[in-house]
C-alpha positions as CSV (number, residue, x, y, z in Angstrom):
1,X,22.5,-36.7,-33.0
2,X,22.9,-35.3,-29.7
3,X,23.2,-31.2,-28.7
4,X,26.9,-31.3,-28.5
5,X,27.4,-32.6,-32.1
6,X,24.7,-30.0,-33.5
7,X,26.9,-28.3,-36.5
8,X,27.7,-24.5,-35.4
9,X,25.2,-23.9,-38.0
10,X,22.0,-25.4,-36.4
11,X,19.0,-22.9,-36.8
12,X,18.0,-21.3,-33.4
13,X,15.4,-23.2,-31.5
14,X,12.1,-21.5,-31.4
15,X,11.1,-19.4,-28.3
16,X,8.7,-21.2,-25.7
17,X,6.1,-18.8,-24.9
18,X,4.3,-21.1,-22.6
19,X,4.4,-20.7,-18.6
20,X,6.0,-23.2,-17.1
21,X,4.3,-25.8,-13.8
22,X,7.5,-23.6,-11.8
23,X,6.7,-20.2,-13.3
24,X,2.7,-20.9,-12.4
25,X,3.4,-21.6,-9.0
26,X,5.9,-18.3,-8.7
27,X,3.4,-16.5,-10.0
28,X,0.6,-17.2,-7.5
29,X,3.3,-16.7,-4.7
30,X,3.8,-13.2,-5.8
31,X,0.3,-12.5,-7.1
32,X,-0.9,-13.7,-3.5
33,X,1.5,-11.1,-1.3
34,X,0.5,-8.6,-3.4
35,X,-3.1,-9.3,-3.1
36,X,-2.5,-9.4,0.4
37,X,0.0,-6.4,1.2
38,X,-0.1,-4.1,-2.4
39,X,-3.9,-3.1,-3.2
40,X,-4.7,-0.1,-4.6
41,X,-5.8,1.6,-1.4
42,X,-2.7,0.9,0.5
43,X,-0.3,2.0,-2.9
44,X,-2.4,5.4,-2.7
45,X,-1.9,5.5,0.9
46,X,1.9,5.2,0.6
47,X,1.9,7.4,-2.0
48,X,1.4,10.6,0.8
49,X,4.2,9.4,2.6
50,X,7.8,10.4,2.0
51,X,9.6,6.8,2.5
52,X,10.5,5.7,-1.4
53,X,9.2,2.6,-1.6
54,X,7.4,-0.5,0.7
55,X,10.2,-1.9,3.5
56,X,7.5,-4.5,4.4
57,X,6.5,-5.6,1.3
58,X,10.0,-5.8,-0.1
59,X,11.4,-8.0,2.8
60,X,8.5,-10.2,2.0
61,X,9.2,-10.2,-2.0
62,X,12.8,-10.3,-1.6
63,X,13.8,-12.6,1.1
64,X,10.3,-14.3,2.0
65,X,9.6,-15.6,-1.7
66,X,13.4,-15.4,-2.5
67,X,12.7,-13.2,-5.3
68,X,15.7,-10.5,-5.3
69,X,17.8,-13.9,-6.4
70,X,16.4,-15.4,-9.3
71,X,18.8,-14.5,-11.5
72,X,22.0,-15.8,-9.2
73,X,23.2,-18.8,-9.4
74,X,22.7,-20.9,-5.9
75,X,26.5,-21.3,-6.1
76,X,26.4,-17.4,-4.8
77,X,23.7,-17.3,-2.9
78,X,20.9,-16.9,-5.4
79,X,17.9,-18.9,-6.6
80,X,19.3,-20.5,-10.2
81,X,16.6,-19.5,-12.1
82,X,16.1,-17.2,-15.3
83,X,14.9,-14.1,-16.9
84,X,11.2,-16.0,-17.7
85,X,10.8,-16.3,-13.7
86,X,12.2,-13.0,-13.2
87,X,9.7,-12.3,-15.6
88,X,7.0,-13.7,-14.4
89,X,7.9,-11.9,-10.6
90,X,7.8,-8.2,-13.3
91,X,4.2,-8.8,-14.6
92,X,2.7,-9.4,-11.2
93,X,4.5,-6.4,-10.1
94,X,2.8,-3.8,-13.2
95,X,-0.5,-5.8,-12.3
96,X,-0.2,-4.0,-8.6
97,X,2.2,-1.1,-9.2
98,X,3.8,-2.2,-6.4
99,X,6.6,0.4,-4.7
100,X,9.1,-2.0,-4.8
101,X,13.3,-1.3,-6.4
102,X,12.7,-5.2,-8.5
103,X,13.8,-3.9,-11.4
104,X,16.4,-2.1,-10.4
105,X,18.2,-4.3,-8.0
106,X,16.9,-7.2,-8.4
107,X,17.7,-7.2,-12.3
108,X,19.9,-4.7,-13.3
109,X,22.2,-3.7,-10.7
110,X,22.6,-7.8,-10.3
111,X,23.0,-8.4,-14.0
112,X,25.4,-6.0,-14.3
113,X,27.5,-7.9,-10.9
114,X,27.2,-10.8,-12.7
115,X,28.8,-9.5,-15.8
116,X,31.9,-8.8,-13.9
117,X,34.4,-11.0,-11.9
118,X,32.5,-12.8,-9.8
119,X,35.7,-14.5,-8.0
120,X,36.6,-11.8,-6.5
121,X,35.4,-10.4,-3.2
122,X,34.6,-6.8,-4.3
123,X,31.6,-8.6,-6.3
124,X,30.7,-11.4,-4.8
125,X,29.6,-9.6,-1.9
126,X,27.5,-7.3,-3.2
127,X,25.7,-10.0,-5.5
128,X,25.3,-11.8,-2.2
129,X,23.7,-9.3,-0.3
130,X,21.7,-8.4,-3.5
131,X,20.5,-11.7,-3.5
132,X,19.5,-12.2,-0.1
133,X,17.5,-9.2,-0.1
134,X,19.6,-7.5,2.4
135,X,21.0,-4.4,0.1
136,X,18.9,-2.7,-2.7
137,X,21.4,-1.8,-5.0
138,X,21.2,0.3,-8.6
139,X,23.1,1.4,-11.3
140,X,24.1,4.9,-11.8
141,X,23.0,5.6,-15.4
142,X,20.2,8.2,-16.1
143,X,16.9,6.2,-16.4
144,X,16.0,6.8,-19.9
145,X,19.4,5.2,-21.3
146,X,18.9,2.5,-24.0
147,X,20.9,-0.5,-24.0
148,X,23.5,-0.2,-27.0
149,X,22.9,3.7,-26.4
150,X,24.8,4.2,-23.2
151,X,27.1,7.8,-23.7
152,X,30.2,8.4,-22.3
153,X,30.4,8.0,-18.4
154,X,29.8,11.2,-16.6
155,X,31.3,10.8,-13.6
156,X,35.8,10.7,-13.6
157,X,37.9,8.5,-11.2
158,X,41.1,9.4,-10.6
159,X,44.2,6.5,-9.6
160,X,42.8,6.1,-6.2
161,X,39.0,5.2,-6.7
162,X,37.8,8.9,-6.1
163,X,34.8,9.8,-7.9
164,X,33.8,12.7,-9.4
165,X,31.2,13.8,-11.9
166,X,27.1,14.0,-12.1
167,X,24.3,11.2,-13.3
168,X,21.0,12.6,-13.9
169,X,17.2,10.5,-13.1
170,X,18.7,7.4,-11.3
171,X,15.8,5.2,-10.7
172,X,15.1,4.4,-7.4
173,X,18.3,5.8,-6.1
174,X,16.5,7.5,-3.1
175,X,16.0,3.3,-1.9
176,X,19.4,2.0,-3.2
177,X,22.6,1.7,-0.1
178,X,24.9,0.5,-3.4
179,X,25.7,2.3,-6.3
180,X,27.2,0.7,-9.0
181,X,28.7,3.6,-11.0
182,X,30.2,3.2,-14.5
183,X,32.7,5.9,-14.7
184,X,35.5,6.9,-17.2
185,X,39.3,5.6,-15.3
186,X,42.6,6.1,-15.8
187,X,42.6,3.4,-18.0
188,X,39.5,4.0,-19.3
189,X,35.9,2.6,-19.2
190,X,35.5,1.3,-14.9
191,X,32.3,0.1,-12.7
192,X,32.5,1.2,-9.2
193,X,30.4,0.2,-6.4
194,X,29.4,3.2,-4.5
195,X,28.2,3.3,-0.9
196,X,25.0,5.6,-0.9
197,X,26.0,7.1,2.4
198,X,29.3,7.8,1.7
199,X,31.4,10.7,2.1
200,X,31.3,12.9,-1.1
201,X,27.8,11.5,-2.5
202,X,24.7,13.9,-2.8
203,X,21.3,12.4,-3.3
204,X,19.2,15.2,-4.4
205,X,15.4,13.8,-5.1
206,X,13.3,15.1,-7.8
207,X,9.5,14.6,-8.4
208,X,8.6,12.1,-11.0
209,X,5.5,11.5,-12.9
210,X,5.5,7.6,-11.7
211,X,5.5,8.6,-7.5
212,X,5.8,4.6,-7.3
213,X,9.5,4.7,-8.8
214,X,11.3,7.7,-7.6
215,X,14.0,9.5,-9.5
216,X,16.9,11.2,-8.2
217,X,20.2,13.1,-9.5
218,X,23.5,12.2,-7.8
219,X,26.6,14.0,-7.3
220,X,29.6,12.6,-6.6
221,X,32.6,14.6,-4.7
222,X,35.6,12.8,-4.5
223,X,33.5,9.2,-3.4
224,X,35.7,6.7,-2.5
225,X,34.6,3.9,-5.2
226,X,35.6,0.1,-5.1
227,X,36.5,-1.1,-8.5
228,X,34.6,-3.6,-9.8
229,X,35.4,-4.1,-13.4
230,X,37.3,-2.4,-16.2
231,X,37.7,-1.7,-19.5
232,X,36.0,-4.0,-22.2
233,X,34.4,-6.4,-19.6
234,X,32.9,-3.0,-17.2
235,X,31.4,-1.7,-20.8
236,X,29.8,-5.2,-21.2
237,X,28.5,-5.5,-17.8
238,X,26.6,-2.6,-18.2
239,X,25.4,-3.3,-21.6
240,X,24.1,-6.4,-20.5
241,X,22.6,-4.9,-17.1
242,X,20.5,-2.5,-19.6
243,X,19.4,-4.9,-22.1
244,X,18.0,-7.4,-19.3
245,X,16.4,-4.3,-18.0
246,X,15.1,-3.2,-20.9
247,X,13.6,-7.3,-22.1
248,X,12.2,-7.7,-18.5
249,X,10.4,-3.8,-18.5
250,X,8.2,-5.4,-21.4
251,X,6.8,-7.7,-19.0
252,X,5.8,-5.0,-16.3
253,X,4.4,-3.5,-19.3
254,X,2.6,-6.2,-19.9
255,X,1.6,-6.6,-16.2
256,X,0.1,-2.7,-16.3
257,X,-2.3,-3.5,-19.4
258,X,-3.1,-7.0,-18.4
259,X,-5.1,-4.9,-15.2
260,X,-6.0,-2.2,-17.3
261,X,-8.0,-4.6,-19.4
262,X,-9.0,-6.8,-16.8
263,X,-10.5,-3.7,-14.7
264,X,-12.5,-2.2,-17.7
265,X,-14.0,-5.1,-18.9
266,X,-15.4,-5.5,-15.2
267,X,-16.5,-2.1,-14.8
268,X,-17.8,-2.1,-18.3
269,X,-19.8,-5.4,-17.3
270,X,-21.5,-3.9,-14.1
271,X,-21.8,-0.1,-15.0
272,X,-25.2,0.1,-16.5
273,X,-26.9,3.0,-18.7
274,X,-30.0,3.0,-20.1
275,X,-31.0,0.0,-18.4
276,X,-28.3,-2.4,-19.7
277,X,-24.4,-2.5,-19.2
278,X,-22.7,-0.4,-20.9
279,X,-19.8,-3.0,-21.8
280,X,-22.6,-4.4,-23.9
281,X,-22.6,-1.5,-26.6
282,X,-21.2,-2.6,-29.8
283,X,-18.6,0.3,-29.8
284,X,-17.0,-0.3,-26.4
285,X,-17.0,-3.4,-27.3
286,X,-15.2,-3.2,-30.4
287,X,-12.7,-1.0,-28.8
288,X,-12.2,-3.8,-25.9
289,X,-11.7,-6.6,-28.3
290,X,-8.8,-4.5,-29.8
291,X,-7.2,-3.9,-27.0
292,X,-7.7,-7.8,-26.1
293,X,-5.6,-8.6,-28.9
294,X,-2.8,-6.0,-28.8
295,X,-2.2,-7.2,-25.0
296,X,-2.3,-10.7,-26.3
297,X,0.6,-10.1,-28.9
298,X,2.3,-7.8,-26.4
299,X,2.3,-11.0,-24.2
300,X,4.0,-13.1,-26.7
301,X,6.6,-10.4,-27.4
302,X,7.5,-10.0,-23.7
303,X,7.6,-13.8,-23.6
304,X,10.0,-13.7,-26.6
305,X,12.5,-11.2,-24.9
306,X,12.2,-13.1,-21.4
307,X,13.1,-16.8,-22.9
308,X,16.2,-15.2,-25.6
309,X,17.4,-13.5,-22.5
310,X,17.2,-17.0,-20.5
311,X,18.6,-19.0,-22.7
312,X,21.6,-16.5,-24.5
313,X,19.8,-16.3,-27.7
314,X,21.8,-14.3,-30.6
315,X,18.5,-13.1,-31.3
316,X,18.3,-11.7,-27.8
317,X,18.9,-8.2,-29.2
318,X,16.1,-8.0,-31.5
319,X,13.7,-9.9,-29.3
320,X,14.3,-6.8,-26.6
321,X,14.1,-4.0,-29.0
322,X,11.0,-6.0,-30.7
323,X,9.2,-6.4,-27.0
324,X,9.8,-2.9,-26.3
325,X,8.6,-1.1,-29.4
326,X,5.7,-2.7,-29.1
327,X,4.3,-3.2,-25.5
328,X,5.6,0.3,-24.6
329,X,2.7,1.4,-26.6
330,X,0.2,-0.9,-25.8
331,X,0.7,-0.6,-22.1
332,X,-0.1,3.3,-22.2
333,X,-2.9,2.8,-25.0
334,X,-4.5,0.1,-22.4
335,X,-4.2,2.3,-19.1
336,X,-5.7,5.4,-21.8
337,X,-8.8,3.0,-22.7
338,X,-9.1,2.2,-18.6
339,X,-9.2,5.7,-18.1
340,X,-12.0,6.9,-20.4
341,X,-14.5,3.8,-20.3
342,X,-14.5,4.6,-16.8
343,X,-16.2,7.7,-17.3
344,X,-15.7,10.4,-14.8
345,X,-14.3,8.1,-11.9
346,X,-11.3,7.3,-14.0
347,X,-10.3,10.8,-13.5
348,X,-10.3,11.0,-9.6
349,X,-7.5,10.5,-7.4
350,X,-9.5,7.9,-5.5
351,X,-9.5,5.3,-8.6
352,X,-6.0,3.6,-9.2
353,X,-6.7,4.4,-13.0
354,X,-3.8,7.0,-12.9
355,X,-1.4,5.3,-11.1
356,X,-1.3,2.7,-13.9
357,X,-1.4,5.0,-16.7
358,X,1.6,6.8,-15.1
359,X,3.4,4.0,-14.7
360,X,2.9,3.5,-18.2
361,X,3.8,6.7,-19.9
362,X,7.0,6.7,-17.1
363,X,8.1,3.2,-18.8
364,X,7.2,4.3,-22.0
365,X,10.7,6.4,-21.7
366,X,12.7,4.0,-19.4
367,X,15.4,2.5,-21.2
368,X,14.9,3.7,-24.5
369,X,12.1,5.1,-25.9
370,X,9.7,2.9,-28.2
371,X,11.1,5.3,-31.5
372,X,14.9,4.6,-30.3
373,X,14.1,0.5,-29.7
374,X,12.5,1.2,-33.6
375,X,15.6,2.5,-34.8
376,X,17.8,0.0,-32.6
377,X,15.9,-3.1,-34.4
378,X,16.4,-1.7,-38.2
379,X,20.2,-1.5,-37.3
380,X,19.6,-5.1,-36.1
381,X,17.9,-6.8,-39.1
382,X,19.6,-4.3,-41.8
383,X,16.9,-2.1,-42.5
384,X,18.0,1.3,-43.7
385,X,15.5,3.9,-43.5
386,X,14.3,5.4,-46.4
């Protein structure tokens, strides 16, 4: 019996966790540039600057690896691939903290493109320049919004595409030159795509606990916006922009306690007291051992969300919310462990100790909130709280 004559009713096929040959070899592209052009001393370094992310490295992510495209199909000017090598392209990226807008170009303001007409010129040349790595783009929605949580659009257009309105904590709106803005129409629910420098749009940058994703509050004064998508299918293109978001953040999550771990266990394995290393006491070594296997499950969940994402799994749903309610949780617990078994120098400026446990509490908030992803996933499976 071949796929197409599988009854409607065939079970799901189970998720592969594994990497791919493909995914291996993406992976030591990215993990090499970043080697090579994101250490920790040049992330500090940038952090005392005022320009909002990494140009250099992002031209070389972006349009040198071809990166900002995985998820478009070649057909428009993208890579072809999937969320698991989009994936992949995330872990390495919470492994460095790397000042780059991935996420929020290269995943959700292009997922949400692709969820609207993609005939039409208004979006095709956005998602091209997207891409291409040409145009950072991000979607207007305040950055702790949860996918299947997203309120009523704060910003009004009127019959002629002027905006009007305010969206709080944009993520990396300081780097973006497109907005895509979900805003309430005439005719209800819209997506517009935004120029940054427009006429009647107000960045105004505030300081965020993460200073390698920056945060901003926009105003829009009678913008001139170019409609993208309306009604049910703008609603659903942001929807789905948020929920790929929110499934692909598990795997930066991943990234930042993968180094957390790694970096301890070396520290632990050369810093000595009492004549012997210290990663050799029994209780550190407990305590590293559990910490070893909450990443590894936190790997299998991000895994899970990535593949149901790739390959449109019903289940895709409750493999995000599951993915995010737990390696939220684990990423911060990991860059918490990183911080205290390395004693006093885990407290300096110097070490890049805080930049990952920042990273971690700020994603511990983005798109929905472990508690909020709980509650999402008993909705989900029909569990009704007690």
């Amino acid at each position: 019996m071949t796929a197409e004559t599988l009854p409607s009713s065939a079970p799901t096929p189970d998720p592969d966790l594994l990497y791919s040959e493909d995914e291996d070899a993406l992976r030591a592209a990215v993990r090499s540039l970043l080697a090579d052009r994101s250490d920790p001393a040049t992330v500090l370094a940038g952090l005392e600057s005022d320009i909002p992310y990494d140009t250099a490295l992002w031209r070389a992510l972006a349009t040198e690896i071809g990166t900002a495209g995985l998820l478009v199909p070649e057909k428009l000017g993208g890579q072809g691939a999937s969320a698991r090598e989009a994936a992949v392209v995330l872990e390495e990226l919470g492994r460095s903290v790397a000042p780059v807008p991935y996420l929020t170009s290269a995943v959700i303001a292009v997922t949400a493109l692709l969820g609207c007409d993609v005939e039409r010129a208004e979006v095709a040349e956005p998602l091209a320049a997207l891409a291409e790595g040409r145009t950072v783009g991000v979607l207007a929605v305040p950055w702790p919004t949860a996918p299947g949580g997203v309120p009523d659009a704060a910003v009004r257009a009127d019959a002629g595409g002027a905006l009007t309105g305010r969206v709080t904590s944009v993520a990396d709106a300081t780097a973006a030159e497109l907005l895509l803005v979900p805003a309430q129409g005439p005719d209800g629910p819209a997506l517009y795509a935004v120029e940054a420098t427009a006429d009647g749009v107000r960045t105004e940058t505030v300081t965020p606990l993460d200073l390698t994703r920056t945060l901003a509050h926009l105003t829009f004064d009678g913008a001139r916006g170019r409609l993208l998508a309306g009604g049910d299918r703008a609603r659903s293109a942001v929807e789905r922009a948020l929920l790929t978001g929110a499934g692909l953040l598990a795997s930066e999550q991943l990234g930042v306690a993968e180094w957390c771990l790694t970096e301890t266990v070396r520290h632990t394995a050369e810093r000595t007291q009492f004549g012997r290393p210290v990663g050799s006491f029994q209780a550190l070594k407990h305590r590293m051992a559990a910490l070893w296997l909450e990443v590894a499950s936190a790997r299998a969940a991000a895994r899970h969300a990535a593949d149901a994402l790739a390959t449109g799994s019903p289940d895709a749903a409750v493999a995000v919310a599951v993915a995010q309610a737990y390696c939220a949780p684990v990423a911060v617990r990991a860059a918490e462990e990183c911080i205290q078994l390395h004693g006093g120098i885990g407290m300096t400026w110097e070490h890049p100790a805080h930049l990952f446990l920042k990273r971690a509490k700020s994603d511990e908030l983005a798109l929905g909130s472990p508690g909020r992803h709980r509650e999402a996933l008993a909705g989900l499976v029909g569990l009704s709280a007690p």
